[in-house]
C-alpha positions in Angstrom: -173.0 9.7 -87.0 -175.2 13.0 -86.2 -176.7 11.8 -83.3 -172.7 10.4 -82.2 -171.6 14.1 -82.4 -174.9 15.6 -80.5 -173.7 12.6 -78.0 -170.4 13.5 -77.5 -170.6 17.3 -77.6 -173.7 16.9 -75.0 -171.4 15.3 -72.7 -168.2 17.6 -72.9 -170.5 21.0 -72.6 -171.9 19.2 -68.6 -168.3 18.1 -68.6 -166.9 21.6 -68.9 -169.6 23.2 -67.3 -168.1 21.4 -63.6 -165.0 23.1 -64.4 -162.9 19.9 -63.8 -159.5 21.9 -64.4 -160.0 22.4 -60.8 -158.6 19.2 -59.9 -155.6 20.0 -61.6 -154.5 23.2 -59.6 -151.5 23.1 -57.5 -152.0 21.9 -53.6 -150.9 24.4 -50.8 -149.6 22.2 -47.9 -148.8 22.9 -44.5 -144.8 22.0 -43.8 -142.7 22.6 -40.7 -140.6 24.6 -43.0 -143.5 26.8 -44.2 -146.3 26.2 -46.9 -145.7 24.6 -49.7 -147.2 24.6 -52.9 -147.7 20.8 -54.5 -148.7 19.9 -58.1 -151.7 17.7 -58.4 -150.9 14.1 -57.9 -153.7 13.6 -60.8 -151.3 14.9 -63.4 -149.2 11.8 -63.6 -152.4 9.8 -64.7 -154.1 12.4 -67.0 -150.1 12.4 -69.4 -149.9 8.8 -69.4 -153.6 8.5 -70.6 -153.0 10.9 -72.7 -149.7 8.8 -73.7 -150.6 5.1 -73.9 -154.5 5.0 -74.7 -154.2 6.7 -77.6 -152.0 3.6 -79.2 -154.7 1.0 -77.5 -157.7 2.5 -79.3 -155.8 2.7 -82.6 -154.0 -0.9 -82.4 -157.2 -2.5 -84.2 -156.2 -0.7 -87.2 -152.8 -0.3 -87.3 -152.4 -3.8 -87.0 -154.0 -6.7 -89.7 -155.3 -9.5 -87.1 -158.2 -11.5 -88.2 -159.9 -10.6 -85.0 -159.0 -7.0 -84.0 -159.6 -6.5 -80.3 -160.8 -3.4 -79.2 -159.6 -1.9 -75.5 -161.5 0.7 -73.6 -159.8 1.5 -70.5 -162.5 4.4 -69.9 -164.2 2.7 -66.6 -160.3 3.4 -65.4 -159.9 6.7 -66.9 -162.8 7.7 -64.6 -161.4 5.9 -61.6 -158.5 7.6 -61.6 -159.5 11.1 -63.0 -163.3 12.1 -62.4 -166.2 11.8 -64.7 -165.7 15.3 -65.5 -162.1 15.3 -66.1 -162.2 11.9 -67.8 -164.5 13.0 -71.0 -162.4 15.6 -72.3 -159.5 13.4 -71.7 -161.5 10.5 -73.7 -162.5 12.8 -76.5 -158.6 14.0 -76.7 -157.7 10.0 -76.7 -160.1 9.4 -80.1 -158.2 12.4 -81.4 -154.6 11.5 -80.8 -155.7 8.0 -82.2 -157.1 9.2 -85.0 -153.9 11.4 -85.7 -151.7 8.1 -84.8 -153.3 5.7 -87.1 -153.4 6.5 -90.7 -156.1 3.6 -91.4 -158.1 4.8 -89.1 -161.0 7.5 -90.3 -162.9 10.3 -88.7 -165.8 7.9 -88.5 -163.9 5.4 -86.7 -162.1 7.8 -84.6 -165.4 9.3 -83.5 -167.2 6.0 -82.9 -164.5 5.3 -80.6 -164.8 8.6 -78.8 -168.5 7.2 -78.1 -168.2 3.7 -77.5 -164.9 2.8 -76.0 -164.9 6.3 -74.2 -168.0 8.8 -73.5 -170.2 5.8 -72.9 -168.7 3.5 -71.2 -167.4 6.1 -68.6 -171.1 7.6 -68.2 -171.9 4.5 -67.3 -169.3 3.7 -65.0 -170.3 7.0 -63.3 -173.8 5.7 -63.0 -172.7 2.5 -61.6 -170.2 3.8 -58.9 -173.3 6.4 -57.3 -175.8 3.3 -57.5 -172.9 1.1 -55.8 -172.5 3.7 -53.2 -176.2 4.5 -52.7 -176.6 0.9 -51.9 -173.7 -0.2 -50.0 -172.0 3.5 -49.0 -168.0 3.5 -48.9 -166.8 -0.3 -49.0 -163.3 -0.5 -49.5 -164.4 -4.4 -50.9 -167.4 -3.0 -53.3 -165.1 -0.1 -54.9 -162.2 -2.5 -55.9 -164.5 -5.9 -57.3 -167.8 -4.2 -57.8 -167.0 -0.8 -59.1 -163.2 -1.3 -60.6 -163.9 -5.3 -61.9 -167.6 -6.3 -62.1 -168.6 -2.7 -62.8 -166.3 -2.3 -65.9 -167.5 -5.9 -66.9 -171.1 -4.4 -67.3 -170.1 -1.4 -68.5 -168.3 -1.7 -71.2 -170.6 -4.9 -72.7 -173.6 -2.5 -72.0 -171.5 -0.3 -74.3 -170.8 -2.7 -76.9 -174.1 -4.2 -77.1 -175.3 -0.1 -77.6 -172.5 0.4 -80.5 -173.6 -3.2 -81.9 -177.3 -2.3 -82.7 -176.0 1.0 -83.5 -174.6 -0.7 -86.3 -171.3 -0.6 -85.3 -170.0 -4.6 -86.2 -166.9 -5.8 -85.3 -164.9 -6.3 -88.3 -163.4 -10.5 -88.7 -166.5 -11.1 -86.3 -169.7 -13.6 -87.6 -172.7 -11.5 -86.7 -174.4 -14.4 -84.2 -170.4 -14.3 -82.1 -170.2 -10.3 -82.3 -171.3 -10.3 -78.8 -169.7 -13.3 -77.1 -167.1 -11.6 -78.2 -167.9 -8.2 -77.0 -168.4 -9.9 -73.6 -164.9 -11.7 -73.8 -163.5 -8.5 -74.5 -165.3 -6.6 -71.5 -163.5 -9.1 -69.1 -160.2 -7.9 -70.2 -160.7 -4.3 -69.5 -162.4 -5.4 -66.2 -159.7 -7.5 -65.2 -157.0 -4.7 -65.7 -158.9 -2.1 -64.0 -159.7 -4.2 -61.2 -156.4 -4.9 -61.2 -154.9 -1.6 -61.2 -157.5 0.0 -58.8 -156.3 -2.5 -55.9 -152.6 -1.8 -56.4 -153.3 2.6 -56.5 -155.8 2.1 -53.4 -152.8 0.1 -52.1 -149.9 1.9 -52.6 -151.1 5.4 -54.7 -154.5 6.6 -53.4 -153.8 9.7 -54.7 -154.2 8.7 -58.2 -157.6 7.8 -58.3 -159.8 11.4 -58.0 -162.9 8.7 -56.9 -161.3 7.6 -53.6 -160.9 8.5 -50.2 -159.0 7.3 -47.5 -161.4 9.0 -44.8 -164.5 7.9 -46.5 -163.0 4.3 -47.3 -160.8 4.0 -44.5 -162.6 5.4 -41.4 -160.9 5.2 -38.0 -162.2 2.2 -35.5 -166.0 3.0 -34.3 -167.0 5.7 -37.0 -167.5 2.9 -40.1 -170.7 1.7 -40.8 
């Protein structure tokens, strides 16, 4: 548990440190009636993180399933919101669910913080600069490598990490715990994949780690 706190605070001091409220300031645009000042289309998916996560991460005990499935959603979270933005958000989420769930522990709540949220989105970040390094701004290699595959790998890299941490999954034989961690990892992957098409699609401006000139370069200056 030491070494869980050193983890998490490590990561919100470099996450503070890049001053991510920045993302959240008002936009001044450029009207025919005059300037205009326009809130941050990233507030809409920072509240219902903030909103719906929180319930996710504490289903597996407020609920009494013999096999209590664990969501991340982190790998999104970053997506949408930034790696910097998206740790103090994830460590907020571990809060809230620790406040919502009266079965759930400090313990719990904080091995959440690391392994369904700090973790997994460090690693996503990780991912998504190697993707790009590799293969630059591919509309194709954001949406199935970075927002499916990526979370896939992610979050069982994460898993395996909070499995020979000690962390077990409780109604889970020891020799299944990480079939079952991988099983698990496809769900998350397949509903940030998922999600990720439809906001490149039709809300762009919801996900902090796309670009429309980057991704979407006029005829005869893409790659």
């Amino acid at each position: 548990m030491p070494w869980e706190i050193a983890l998490n605070a490590l990561a919100l001091l470099v996450a503070l440190a890049l001053r991510p409220w920045r993302m959240l300031a008002p936009r001044r645009l450029r009207t025919p009636q005059g300037p205009v000042n326009e809130s941050s289309p990233l507030i809409t998916p920072l509240l219902a993180t903030l909103v719906l996560l929180p319930w996710m991460w504490a289903l597996p005990t407020l609920t009494h399933m013999p096999l209590q499935l664990q969501w991340s959603g982190a790998c999104l979270v970053v997506l949408m919101l930034g790696w910097p933005l998206a740790i103090p958000v994830l460590v907020g989420v571990g809060g809230l669910a620790w406040l919502l769930s009266p079965a759930m522990d400090w313990g719990q709540a904080l091995a959440a913080m690391t392994w369904q949220g700090v973790v997994p989105a460090t690693l996503a970040l990780c991912l998504g600069a190697l993707l790009r390094s590799l293969t630059g701004t591919r509309p194709f290699v954001y949406v199935l490598g970075r927002a499916f595959l990526g979370t896939v790998a992610c979050l069982f890299a994460a898993g395996a990490l909070a499995q020979f941490g000690g962390h077990e999954l409780p109604g889970v034989d020891e020799d299944l715990s990480m079939v079952a961690r991988w099983l698990m990892a496809w769900g998350d992957g397949f509903v940030t994949g998922m999600l990720a098409a439809v906001f490149v699609a039709f809300k762009p401006s919801w996900l902090a780690t796309w670009s429309d000139r980057l991704y979407l370069p006029p005829p005869g200056k893409a790659d």
